[in-house]
C-alpha positions as CSV (number, residue, x, y, z in Angstrom):
1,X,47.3,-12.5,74.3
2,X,48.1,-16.2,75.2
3,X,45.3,-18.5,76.5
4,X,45.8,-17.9,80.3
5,X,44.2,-14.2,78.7
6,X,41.5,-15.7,77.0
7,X,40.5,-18.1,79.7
8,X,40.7,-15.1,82.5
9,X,38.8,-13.0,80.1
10,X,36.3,-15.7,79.9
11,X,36.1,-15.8,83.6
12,X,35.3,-12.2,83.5
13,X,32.7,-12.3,80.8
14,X,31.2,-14.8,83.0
15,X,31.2,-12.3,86.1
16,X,33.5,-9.2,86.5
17,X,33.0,-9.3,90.1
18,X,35.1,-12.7,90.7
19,X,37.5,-11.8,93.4
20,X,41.0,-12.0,91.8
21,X,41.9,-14.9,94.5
22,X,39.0,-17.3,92.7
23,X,40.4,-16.0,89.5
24,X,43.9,-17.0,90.5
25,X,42.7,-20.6,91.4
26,X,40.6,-21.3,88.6
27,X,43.2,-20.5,86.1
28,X,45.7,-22.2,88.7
29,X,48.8,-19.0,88.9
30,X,49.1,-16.8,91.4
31,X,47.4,-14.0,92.6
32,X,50.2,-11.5,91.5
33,X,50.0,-12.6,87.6
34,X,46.2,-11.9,87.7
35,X,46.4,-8.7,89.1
36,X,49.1,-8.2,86.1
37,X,47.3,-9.4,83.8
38,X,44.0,-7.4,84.4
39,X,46.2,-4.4,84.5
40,X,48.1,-5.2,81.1
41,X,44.7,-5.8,79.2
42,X,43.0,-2.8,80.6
43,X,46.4,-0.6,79.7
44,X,46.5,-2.1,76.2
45,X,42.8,-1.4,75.8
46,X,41.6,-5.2,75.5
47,X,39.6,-4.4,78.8
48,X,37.6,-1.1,78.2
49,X,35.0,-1.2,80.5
50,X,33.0,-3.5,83.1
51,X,29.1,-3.4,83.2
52,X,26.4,-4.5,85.1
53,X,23.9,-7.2,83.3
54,X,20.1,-7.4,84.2
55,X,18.0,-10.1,84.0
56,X,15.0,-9.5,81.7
57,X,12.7,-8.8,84.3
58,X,14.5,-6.5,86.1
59,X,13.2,-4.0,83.3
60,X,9.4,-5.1,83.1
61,X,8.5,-1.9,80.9
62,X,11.3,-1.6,78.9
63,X,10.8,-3.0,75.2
64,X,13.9,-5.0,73.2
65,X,14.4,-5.5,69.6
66,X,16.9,-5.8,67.0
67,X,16.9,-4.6,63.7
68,X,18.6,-5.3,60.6
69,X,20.2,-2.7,58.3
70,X,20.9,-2.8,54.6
71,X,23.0,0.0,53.7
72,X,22.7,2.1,50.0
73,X,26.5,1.4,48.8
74,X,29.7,2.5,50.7
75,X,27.9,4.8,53.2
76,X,28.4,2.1,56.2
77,X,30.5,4.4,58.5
78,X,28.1,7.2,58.1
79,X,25.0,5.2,58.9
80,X,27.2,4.0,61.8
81,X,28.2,7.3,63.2
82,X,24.1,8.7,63.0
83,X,23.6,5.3,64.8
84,X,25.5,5.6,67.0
85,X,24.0,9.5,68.0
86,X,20.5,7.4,68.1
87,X,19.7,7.3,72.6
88,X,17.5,4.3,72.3
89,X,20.4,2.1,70.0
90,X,22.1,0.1,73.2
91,X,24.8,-2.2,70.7
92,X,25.8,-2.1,67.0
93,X,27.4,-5.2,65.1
94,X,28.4,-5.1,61.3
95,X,27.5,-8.6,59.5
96,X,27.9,-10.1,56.2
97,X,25.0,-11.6,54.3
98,X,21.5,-9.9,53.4
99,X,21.8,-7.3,56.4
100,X,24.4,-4.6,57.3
101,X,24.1,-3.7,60.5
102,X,22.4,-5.0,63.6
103,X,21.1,-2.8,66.2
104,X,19.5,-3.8,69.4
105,X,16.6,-1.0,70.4
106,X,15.6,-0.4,73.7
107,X,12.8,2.0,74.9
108,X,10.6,2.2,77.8
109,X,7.2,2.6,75.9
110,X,5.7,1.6,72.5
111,X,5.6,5.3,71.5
112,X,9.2,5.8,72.6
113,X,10.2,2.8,70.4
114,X,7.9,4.4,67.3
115,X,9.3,7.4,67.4
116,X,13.1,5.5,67.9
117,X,12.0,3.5,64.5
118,X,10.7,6.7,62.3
119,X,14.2,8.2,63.4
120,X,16.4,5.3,62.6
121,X,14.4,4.6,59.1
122,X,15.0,8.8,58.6
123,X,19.0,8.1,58.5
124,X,20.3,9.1,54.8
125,X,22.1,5.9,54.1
126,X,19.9,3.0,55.4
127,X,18.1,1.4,52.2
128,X,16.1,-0.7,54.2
129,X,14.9,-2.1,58.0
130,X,13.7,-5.5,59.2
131,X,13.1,-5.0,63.3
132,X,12.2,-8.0,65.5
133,X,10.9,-7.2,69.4
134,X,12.3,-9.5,71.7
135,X,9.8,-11.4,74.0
136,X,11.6,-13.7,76.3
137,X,15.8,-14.3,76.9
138,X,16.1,-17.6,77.9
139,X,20.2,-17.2,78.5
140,X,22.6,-14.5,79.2
């Protein structure tokens, strides 16, 4: 990857749905070698996937959080893999530090996010939780 990738990939991060002509202007080269380029990063599996993003509102009833996860010794990748067969986990991102793992929760009700947290604290591996509900995003 050269930095025309990382600036088109920026542009993408920014929106996906930029036509490739605006693409092509802002990173000043033609139309052809962003068309390319998309197609080489999805092929090589830098581009796996584009999404939609909602603004915090959109989801009025839906509750956010992230929790931290300290792991008992070397049993990261299981913890992972259970995590990752949790519904209500949306992300997972390995640190360094204090915590393990951060997972950001979503549910639609407090119950639904309870019942999410006595699940998560159940996984055979996870020493301890810290969980945080987000109240307000202020930029995405």
């Amino acid at each position: 990857m050269d930095d025309t990738d990382r600036q088109l990939l920026s542009l993408l991060r920014d929106d996906a749905r930029t036509p490739v002509t605006a693409l092509a202007k802002a990173l000043r080269v033609s139309r052809a070698t962003v068309q390319n380029r998309i197609a080489k990063l999805e092929q090589e599996g830098v581009i796996v996937g584009y999404t939609v993003r909602l603004k915090p509102e959109a989801e009025p009833h839906r509750i956010r959080a992230w929790m931290t996860v300290a792991v008992e010794g070397n049993k990261s990748r299981e913890v992972l893999q259970a995590l990752r067969g949790e519904p209500n986990v949306q992300a997972l991102h390995t640190t360094n530090g204090r915590w393990d793992i951060i997972a950001e929760l979503r549910a639609d009700s407090l119950e639904a996010f309870d019942r999410t947290l006595d699940r998560v604290r159940m996984i055979e591996g996870i020493s301890a939780t810290e969980t945080s509900i987000l109240l307000s995003t202020y930029k995405l």
